[in-house]
C-alpha positions as CSV (number, residue, x, y, z in Angstrom):
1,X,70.6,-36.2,-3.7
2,X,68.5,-34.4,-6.2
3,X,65.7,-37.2,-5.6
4,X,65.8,-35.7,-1.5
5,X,65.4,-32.3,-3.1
6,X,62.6,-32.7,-5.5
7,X,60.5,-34.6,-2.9
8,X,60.9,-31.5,-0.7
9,X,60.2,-29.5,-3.2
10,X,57.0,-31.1,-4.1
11,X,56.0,-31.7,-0.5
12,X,56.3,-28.1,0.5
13,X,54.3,-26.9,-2.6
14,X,51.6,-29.2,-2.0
15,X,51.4,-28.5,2.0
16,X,51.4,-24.2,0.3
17,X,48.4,-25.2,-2.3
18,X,46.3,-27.0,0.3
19,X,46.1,-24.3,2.4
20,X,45.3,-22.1,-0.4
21,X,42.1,-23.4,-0.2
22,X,40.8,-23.3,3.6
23,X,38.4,-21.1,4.6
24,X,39.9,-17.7,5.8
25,X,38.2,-16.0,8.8
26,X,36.7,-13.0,8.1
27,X,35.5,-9.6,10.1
28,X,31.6,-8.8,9.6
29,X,32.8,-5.5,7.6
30,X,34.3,-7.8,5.4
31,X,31.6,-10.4,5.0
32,X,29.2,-7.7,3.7
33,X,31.1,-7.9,0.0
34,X,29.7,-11.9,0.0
35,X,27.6,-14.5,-0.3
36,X,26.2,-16.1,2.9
37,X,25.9,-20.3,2.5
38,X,24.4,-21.1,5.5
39,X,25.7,-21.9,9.4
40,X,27.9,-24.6,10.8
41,X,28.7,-24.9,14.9
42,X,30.3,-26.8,17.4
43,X,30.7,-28.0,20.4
44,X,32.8,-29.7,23.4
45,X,36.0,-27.6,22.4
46,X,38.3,-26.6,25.6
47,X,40.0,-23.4,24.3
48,X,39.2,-20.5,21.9
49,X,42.0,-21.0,19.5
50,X,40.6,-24.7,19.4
51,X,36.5,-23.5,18.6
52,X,38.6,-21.4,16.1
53,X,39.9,-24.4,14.4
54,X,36.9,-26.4,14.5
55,X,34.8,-23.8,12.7
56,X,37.5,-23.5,10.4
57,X,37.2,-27.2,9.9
58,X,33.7,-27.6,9.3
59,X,33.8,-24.2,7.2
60,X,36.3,-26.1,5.0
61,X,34.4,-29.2,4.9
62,X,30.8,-27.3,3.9
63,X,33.1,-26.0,0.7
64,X,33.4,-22.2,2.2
65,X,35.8,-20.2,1.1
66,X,35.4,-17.6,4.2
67,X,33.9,-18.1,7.7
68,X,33.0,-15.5,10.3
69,X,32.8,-16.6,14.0
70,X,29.1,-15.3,15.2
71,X,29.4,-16.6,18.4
72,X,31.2,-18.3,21.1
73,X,29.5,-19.8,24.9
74,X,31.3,-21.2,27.6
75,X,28.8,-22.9,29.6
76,X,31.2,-26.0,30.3
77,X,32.6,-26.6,27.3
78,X,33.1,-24.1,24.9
79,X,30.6,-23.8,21.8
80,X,30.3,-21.4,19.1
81,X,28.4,-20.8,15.6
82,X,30.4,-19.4,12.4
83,X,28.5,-18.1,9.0
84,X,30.1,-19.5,5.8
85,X,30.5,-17.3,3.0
86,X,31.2,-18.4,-1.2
């Protein structure tokens, strides 16, 4: 029984610490306080909360630690461009 409960334990901490370090969206007020790494975008996403995640994704995959969404088009399929921030 203790075994079930340490493995939950350590399972829920890790899931907590891993998303400790994803990219957090930030307003452009906010972004002003850091530094701009560059530009990551997508497309082919069919809802906003999915182009949400997708930017948050590739945010997190460029090594940013905040992302603000710059843009979103729907011609079709939805697209949009995010700047990544240190």
């Amino acid at each position: 029984m203790k075994t079930i409960k340490y493995a939950v334990a350590a399972i829920a901490l890790s899931t907590l610490s891993f998303g400790a370090f994803a990219a957090q969206s930030v307003s452009s007020a906010e972004a002003q306080n850091l530094n701009k790494m560059g530009v990551v975008s997508v497309q082919g996403a069919t809802t906003l909360d999915g182009l949400e995640a997708e930017l948050a994704q590739k945010a997190d995959q460029a090594g940013a630690k905040a992302y603000s969404i710059t843009s979103a088009n729907t011609n079709g399929k939805m697209s949009g461009t995010a700047v990544i921030y240190k």
